[in-house]
C-alpha positions in Angstrom: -15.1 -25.3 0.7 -17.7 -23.6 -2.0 -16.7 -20.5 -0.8 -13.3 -20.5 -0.8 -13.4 -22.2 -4.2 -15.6 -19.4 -5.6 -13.0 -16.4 -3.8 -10.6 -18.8 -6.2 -12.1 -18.4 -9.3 -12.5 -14.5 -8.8 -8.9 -14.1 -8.5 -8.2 -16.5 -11.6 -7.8 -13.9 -13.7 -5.7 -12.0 -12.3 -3.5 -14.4 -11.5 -2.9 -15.4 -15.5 -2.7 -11.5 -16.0 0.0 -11.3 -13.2 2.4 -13.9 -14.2 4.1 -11.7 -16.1 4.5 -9.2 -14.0 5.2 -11.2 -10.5 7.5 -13.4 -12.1 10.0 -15.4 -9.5 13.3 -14.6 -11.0 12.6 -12.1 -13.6 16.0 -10.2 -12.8 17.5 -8.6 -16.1 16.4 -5.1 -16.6 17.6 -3.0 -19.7 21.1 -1.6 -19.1 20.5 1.8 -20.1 17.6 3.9 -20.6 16.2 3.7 -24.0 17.0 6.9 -25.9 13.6 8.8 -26.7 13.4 8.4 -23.1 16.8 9.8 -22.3 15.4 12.5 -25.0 12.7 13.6 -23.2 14.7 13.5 -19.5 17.0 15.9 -20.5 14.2 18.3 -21.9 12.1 17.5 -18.7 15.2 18.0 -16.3 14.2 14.6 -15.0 16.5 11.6 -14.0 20.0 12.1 -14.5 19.2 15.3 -15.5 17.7 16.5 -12.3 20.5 18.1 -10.5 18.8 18.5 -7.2 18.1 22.1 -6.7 14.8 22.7 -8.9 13.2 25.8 -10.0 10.0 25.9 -8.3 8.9 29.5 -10.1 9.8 28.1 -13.7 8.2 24.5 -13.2 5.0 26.1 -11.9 4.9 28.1 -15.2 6.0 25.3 -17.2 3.1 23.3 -15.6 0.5 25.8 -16.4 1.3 25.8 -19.8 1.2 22.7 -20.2 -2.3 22.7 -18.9 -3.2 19.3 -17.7 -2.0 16.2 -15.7 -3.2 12.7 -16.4 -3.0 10.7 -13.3 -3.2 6.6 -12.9 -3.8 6.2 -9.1 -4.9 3.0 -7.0 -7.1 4.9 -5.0 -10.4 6.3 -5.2 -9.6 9.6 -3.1 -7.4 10.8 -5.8 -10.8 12.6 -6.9 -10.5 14.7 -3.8 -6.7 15.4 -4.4 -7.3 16.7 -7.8 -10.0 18.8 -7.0 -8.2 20.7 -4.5 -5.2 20.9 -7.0 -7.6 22.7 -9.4 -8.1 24.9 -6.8 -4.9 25.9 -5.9 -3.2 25.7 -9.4 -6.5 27.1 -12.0 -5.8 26.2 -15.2 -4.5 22.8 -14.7 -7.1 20.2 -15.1 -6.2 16.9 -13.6 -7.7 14.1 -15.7 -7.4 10.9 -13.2 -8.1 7.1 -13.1 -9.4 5.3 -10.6 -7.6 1.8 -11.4 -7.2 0.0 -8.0 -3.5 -1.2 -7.8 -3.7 -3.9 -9.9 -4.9 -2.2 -12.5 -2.7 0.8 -12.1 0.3 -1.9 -12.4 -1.5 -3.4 -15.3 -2.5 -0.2 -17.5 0.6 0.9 -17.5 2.4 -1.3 -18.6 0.3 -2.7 -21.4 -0.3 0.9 -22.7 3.4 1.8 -23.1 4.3 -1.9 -24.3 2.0 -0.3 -27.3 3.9 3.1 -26.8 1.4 4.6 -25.6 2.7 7.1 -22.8 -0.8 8.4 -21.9 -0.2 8.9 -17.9 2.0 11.7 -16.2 1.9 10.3 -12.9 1.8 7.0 -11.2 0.9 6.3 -7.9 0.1 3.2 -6.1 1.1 0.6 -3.6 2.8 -2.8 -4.6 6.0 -2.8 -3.8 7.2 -6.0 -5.9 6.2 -5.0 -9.3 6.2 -1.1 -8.7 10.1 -1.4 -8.0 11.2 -4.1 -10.2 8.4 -4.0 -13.3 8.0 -0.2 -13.4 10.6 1.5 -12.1 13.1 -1.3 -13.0 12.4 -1.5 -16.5 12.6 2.6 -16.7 8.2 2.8 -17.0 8.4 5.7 -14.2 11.3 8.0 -13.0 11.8 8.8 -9.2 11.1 12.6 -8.8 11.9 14.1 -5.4 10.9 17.9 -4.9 14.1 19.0 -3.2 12.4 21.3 -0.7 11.1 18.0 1.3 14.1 15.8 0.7 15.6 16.3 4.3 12.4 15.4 5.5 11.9 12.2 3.7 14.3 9.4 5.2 16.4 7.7 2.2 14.5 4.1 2.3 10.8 6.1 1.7 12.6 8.3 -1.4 14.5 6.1 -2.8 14.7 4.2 -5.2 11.0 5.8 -5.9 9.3 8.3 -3.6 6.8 7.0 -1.0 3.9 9.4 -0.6 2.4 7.6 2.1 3.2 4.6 4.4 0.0 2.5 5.6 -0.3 0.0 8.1 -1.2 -4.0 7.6 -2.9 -4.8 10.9 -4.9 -7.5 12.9 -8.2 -5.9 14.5 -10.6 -7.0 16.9 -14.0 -6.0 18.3 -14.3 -4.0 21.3 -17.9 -4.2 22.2 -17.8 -8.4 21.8 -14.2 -8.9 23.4 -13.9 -5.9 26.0 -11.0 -3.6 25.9 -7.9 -6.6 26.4 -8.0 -8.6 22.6 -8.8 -12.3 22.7 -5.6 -12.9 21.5 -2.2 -12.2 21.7 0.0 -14.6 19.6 -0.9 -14.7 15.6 -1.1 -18.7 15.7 -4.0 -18.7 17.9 -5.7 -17.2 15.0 -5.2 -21.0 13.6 -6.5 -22.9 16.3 -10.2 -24.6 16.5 -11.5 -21.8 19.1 -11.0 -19.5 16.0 -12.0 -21.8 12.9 -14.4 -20.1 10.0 -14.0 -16.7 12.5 -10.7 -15.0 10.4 -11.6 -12.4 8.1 -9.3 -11.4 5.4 -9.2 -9.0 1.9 -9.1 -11.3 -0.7 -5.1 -10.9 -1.7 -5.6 -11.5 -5.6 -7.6 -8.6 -5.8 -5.2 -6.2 -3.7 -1.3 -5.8 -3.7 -1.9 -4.1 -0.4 -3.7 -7.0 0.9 -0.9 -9.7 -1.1 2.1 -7.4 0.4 1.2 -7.8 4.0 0.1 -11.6 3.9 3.5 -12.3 2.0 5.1 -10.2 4.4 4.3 -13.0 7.3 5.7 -15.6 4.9 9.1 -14.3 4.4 9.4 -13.9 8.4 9.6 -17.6 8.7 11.9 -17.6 11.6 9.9 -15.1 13.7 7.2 -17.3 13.0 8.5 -20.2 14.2 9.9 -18.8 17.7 6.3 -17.6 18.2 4.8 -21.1 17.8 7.6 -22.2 20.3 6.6 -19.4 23.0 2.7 -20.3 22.4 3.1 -23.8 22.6 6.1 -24.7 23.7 6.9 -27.1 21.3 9.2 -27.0 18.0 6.5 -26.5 14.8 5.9 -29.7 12.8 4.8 -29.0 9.4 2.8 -29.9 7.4 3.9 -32.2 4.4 5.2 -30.5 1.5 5.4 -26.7 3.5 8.7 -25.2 3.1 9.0 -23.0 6.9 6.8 -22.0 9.5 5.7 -19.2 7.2 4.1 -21.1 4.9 2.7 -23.1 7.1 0.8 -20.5 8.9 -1.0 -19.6 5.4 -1.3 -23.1 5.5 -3.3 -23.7 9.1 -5.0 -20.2 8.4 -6.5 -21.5 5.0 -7.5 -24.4 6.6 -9.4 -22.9 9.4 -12.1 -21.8 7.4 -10.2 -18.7 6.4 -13.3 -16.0 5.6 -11.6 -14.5 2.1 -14.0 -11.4 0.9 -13.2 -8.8 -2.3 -13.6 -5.9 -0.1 -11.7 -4.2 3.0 -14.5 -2.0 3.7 -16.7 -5.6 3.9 -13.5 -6.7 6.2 -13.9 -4.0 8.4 -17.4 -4.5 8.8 -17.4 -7.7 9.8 -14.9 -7.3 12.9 -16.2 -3.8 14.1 -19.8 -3.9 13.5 -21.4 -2.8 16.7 -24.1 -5.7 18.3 -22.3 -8.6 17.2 -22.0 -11.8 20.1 -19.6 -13.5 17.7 -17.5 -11.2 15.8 -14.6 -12.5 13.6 -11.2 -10.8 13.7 -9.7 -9.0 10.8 -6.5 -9.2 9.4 -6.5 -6.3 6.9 -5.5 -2.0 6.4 -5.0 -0.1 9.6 -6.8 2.9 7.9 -10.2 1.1 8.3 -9.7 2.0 11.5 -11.1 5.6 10.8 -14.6 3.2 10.5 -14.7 3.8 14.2 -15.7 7.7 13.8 -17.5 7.7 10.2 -19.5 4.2 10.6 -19.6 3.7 14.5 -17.4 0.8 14.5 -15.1 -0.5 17.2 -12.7 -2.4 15.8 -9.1 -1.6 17.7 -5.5 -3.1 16.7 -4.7 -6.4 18.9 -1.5 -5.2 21.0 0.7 -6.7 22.1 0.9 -9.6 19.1 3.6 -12.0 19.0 5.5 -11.8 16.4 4.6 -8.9 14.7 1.4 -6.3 15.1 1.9 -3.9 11.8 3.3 -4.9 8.3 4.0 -1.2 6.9 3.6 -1.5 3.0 4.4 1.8 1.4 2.4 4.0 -1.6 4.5 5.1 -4.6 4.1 8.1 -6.9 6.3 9.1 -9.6 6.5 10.2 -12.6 5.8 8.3 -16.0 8.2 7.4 -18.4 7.7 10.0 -21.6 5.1 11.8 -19.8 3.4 14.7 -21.8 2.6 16.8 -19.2 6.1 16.3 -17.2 6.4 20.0 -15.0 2.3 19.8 -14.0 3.4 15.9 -13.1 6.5 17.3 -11.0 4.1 20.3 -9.2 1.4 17.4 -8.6 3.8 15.3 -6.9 5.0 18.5 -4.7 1.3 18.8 -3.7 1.0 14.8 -2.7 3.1 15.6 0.1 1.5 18.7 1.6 2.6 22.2 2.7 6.3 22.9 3.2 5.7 24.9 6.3 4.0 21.9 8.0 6.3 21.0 11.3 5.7 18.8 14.2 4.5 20.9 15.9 1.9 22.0 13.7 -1.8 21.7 14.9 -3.8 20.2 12.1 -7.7 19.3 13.6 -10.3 17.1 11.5 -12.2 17.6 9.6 -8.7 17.1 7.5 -10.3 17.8 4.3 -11.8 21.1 4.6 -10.7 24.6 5.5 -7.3 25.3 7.0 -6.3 21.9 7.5 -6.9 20.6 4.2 -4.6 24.0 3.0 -1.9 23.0 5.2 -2.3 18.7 4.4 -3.1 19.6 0.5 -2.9 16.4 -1.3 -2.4 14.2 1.9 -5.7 15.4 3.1 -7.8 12.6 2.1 -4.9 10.0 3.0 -4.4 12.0 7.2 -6.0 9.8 9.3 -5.0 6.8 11.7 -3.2 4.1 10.1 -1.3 6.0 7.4 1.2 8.3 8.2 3.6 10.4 5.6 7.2 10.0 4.8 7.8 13.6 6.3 9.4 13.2 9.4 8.1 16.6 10.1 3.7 15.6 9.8 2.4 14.8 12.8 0.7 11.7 12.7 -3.5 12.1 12.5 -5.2 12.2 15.6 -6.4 8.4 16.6 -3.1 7.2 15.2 -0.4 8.1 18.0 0.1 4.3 18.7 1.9 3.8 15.3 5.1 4.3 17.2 4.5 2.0 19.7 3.7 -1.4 17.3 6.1 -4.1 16.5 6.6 -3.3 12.9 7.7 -5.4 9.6 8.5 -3.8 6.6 7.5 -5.0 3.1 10.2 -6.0 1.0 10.2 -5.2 -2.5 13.0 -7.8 -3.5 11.1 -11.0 -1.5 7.9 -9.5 -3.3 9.3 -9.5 -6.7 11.9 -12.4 -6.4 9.7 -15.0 -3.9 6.3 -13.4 -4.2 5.0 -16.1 -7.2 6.0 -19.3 -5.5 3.8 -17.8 -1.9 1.2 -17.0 -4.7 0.9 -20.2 -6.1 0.9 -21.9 -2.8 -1.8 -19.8 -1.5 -4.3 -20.2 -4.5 -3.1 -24.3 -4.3 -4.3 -24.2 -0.3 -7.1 -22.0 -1.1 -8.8 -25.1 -3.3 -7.9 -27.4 -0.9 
């Protein structure tokens, strides 16, 4: 109980902050874009004003001129993406902020609510408020370099560009549980064999985290067909829980949930080696790259009934009234890595060094198990060949945006409880 009342007041503060922006309902968007925006478009050749074939010689010019490009980014390896950039492209500095994905959401919003347009490009996950509260209210503009947009399926580049896809996975220890998981249906995770031994991100603290643990709710029929092939009985629920989605936040909660504020913490306390005990983690399939760099051995629990990876994609575009707009439209070309990459191509770790990280350019530092690129045309990091093979679920942005308060408010509710 102290603990999770103490993960609930670390997250209060963000939830006051995120009313605004997570708002069930918040449907009207302006109709048209406001005009100094529509001003600088057409001078950008952005938005309606992008006709699809793009001039790659005068937007690299363009973008040296302009000299620098201010990125807001939810994750800490953009330091490695923009030191590569300023190696390939000298005489663009890229100024960057490490912001986590609330924060991303958050700065930009209040800034240009000031009208301040400080950022050139914005990337991060959160699907619900990136669609609806950014793009939606015209704060970013989609930009697709056309040399990669038959290589991009429609749903990952539109309505805004996905520069990565990552997985939302449950892991389990090797060493403690052998090579066959413990496990193989998610509502065993809420019964008393596996009480106070469930290890999760805190979700208030990470829209990667809050995606794939909404995800679950909004597949409330899944969820209830699963209960019925574990137990074989119809769920009962509990009073005042809408569907058997809910009501697996519900019995999770109340199993003595383990919440922490870190995935790195989450991934640590499934895969550390010498453990007789371990707890199983709900939480990022990239932590699985743990296993080489920290000598973990967590592994994904396959088969899972209903559902073994929640894909929640990464964003990037362009910010509205950007100042640096071409060095924001060459950095977003670089996100995705080399043209010339095909399946076939053989890319070997370490990713981020040397030929490979020439070929994977700014997708370097994101390459390994658990993540794969839109392209259709990377080959997926070594490690990570079973992405194919998992059940997957694909977050929402609508359920997020539209739904996403009222599983919020229930989970902070049964978190106290």
């Amino acid at each position: 109980m102290t603990k999770k009342l103490l993960v609930l007041f670390l997250g209060i503060s963000f939830v006051f902050n995120a009313v605004s922006l997570f708002a069930a309902g918040a449907k009207e968007t302006a109709k048209d874009y406001p005009p100094e925006m529509m001003a600088w478009m057409k001078t950008a050749k952005l938005g309606p004003y992008d006709k699809g074939k793009q001039d790659w010689e005068e937007i690299k010019k363009l973008a040296k001129e302009e000299g620098e490009v201010v990125v807001y980014s939810s994750s800490s390896r953009i330091a490695k993406v923009a030191a590569t950039f300023e190696k390939k492209y000298p005489g663009i500095k890229v100024t960057y902020f490490d912001l986590g994905s609330v924060g991303t959401v958050e700065k930009t919003i209040q800034e240009q609510n000031a009208n301040l347009f400080n950022a050139d490009v914005i990337t991060t996950g959160g699907s619900g408020q990136v669609i609806h509260e950014l793009l939606g209210k015209y704060r970013l503009v989609n930009f697709v370099p056309d040399m990669y947009k038959s290589q991009i399926p429609k749903e990952l580049r539109e309505p805004l560009l996905a520069r990565i896809v990552e997985g939302y996975v449950f892991m389990y220890n090797t060493e403690a549980y052998g090579n066959k998981p413990p496990i193989h249906n998610v509502w065993e995770l809420t019964q008393d064999k596996w009480k106070g031994k469930i290890v999760v991100k805190n979700p208030m603290k990470s829209l990667s985290n809050k995606m794939g643990l909404w995800t679950m709710v909004q597949h409330a029929d899944e969820f209830a067909k699963a209960y019925k092939d574990l137990t074989g009985k119809e769920i009962v629920l509990h009073k005042g829980v809408p569907d058997a989605g809910y009501e697996f936040l519900y019995r999770l909660l109340h199993n003595d949930l383990i919440i922490l504020n870190s995935g790195s913490k989450v991934a640590k306390a499934s895969g550390e080696k010498g453990q007789k005990n371990p707890p199983i983690a709900i939480t990022g399939y990239t932590y699985i790259r743990y296993n080489e760099s920290k000598g973990y051995v967590n592994a994904v629990i396959t088969p899972m009934d209903p559902v073994e990876n929640i894909i929640t994609p990464v964003y990037t575009g362009i910010a509205r009234q950007a100042k640096h707009p071409n060095a924001a439209k060459l950095f977003t070309a670089y996100e995705l890595g080399d043209i010339s990459i095909t399946k076939k191509t053989v890319i070997n770790p370490p990713y981020t060094e040397g030929k490979s990280s020439e070929l994977l350019q700014g997708l370097a530092p994101y390459y390994e198990p658990g993540s794969k690129s839109p392209r259709t045309t990377v080959p997926l990091a070594k490690g990570g060949e079973q992405w194919y093979d998992l059940k997957s679920w694909t977050v929402d942005p609508d359920f997020m945006w539209y739904e996403g308060l009222k599983v919020q408010d229930f989970w902070i509710q049964e978190a106290g409880n």
